[in-house]
N, C-alpha and C positions, 0 to 999 in steps of 0.2 A: 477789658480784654482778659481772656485765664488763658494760662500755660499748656493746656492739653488742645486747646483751637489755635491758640495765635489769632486769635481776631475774636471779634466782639461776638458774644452769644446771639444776636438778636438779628445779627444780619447773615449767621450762619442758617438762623431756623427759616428765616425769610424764604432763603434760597427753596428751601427744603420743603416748603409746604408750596410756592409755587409751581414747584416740578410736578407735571405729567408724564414727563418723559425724561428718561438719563439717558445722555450717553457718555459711555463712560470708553476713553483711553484703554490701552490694554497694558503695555511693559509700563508697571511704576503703581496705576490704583490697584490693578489686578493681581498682579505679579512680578515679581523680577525675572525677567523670563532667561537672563542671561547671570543669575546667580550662582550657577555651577559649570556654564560653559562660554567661557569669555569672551563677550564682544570685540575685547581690543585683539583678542587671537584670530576670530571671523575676518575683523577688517585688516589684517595683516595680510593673512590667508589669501583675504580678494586681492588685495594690494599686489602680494608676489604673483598670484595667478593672472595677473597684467601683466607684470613683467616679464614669466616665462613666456607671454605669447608676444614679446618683443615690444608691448604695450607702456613699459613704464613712462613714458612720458605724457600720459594721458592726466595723471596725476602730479600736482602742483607740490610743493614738500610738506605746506602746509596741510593738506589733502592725507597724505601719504602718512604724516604723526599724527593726525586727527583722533586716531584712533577707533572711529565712530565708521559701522562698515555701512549705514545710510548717508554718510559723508561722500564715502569710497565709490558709491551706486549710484548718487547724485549727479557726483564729479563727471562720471561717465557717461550718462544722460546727457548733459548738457552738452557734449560735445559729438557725442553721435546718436542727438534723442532719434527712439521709434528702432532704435538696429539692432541686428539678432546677437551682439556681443553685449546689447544692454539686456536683453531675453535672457540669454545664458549666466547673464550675473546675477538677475535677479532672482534667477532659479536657483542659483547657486547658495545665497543668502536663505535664501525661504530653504531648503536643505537642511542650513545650519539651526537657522531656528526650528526648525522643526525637531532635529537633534537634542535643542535647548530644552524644549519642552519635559522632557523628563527627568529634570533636574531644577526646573525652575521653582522660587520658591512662594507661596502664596502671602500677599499681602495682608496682615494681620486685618482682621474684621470685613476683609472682603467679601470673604464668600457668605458670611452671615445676612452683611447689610444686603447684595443682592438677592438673597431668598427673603427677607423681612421686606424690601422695596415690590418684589414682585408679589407675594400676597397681602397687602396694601392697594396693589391694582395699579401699581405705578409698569408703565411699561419702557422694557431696556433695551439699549442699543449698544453697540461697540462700533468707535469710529476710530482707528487706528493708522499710523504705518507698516505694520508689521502686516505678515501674509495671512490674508483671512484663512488659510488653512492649517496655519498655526493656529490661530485664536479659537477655531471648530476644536482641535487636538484639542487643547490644554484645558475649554469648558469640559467636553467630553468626560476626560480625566477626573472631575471635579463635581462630575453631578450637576453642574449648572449650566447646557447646554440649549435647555427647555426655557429658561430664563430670558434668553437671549433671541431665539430661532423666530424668523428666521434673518434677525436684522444685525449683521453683520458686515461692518462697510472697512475694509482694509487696503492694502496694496496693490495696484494693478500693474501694469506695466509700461500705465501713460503717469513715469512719476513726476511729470510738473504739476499732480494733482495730491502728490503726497501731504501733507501740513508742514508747514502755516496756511496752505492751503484750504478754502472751508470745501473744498468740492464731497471730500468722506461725510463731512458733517450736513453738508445738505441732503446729499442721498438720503441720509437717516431719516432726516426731518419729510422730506418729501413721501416717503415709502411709507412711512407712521402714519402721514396726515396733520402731522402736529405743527404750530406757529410756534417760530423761535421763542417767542416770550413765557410759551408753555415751559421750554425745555429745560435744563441744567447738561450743563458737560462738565464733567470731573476729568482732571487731565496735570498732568506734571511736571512739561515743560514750557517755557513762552510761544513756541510751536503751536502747543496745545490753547494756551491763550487765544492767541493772536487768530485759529483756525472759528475758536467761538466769537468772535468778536466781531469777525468777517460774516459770520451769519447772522449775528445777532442775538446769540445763545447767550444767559447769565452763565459765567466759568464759575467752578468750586478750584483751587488749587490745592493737592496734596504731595504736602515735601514731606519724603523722611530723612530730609537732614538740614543743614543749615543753607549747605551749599544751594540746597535747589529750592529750600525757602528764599533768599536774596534771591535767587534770579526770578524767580515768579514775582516776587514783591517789586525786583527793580525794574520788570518787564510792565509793572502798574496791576498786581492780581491784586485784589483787594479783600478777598476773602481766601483764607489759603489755612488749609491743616497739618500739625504733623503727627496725626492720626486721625484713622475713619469710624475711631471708637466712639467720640462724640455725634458723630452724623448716624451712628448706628441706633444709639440711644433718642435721639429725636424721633427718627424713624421709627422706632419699636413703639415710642409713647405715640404715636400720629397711631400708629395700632392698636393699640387698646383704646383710644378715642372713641 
């Protein structure tokens, strides 16, 4: 096992050379999309805009300190799924991240590895919860929009299809053509786990810290990094191959 994978070389490269297809998560491999515009302020935000509309008891306390505004968006779903106060929330959220976007900060060796993965022939997908028109924004932004287009599987407005759900990650796989065992999905949290596991997809996990390495490891990830520098490097060498 070395210090810069957290897991053993050999089951990293494994992954890596069986991939025809990544899909890759969006807030965490790609970016911190809420490193300059605070989630926990978003779901505050949504939290009191319950309440000014005489709503706060829609949310549980735990709900309400969550901090997390797909906690806040969930919560509400589940108690008046498919209604135009879940429309207006989620529109609301996709707002805010969309605000995020230009502030958000790029995950070291992301945008490398995705232009070294796609001329390699390896082709890319994004399976997300966040609003596929955030995820268009912030490629755009970044020159790697081409990379991706046009497979993009994010948010809609049916979210009991959000993750842990694999419904984003089958679209992808379906819409490619590709069989789970082709695939890899890079992803951050057990969410993200659990979404590949349900389809059948080999998961890559990437923590940048400790905290969200335990939970991918206690969540059973078995392959998990706390950098994309080494995956870049395999990648680049499968290049001059």
């Amino acid at each position: 096992m070395t210090a810069e994978t957290g897991t053993e070389p050999g089951e990293l490269r494994d992954l890596i050379r069986g991939a025809r297809v990544v899909l890759w998560d969006f807030d965490g491999p790609i970016c911190r999309l809420f490193a300059g515009h605070s989630a926990e302020r978003v779901a505050t935000d949504l939290a009191s805009w319950l309440e000014g509309r005489g709503l706060h008891g829609l949310l549980s306390e735990s709900e309400r300190d969550s901090l997390d505004p797909h906690v806040v968006l969930r919560a509400v779903d589940r108690r008046h799924p498919g209604s135009d106060l879940v429309a207006e929330l989620e529109e609301r959220l996709t707002q805010e991240e969309l605000k995020a976007t230009a502030s958000a900060m790029p995950t070291p060796y992301a945008d490398p590895l995705i232009r070294t993965w796609t001329a390699v022939g390896v082709r890319l997908a994004i399976t997300t919860n966040n609003s596929p028109r955030v995820v268009r924004e912030y490629l755009t932004s970044r020159g790697l929009g081409r990379c991706f287009a046009p497979h993009l599987y994010g948010r809609t407005q049916q979210l009991n299809h959000l993750k842990p759900d694999p419904h984003c990650v089958n679209r992808a796989l379906n819409a490619m053509g590709a069989a789970p065992a082709t695939a890899l999905m890079i992803g951050d949290t057990p969410s993200d786990l659990s979404a590949a596991r349900a389809a059948g997809v080999p998961f890559l996990g990437y923590a940048r810290n400790d905290r969200k390495h335990k939970l991918l490891r206690d969540a059973g990830a078995t392959v998990v990094v706390a950098s994309l520098e080494p995956v870049l490097r395999m990648v680049g060498g499968r290049r001059g191959a």
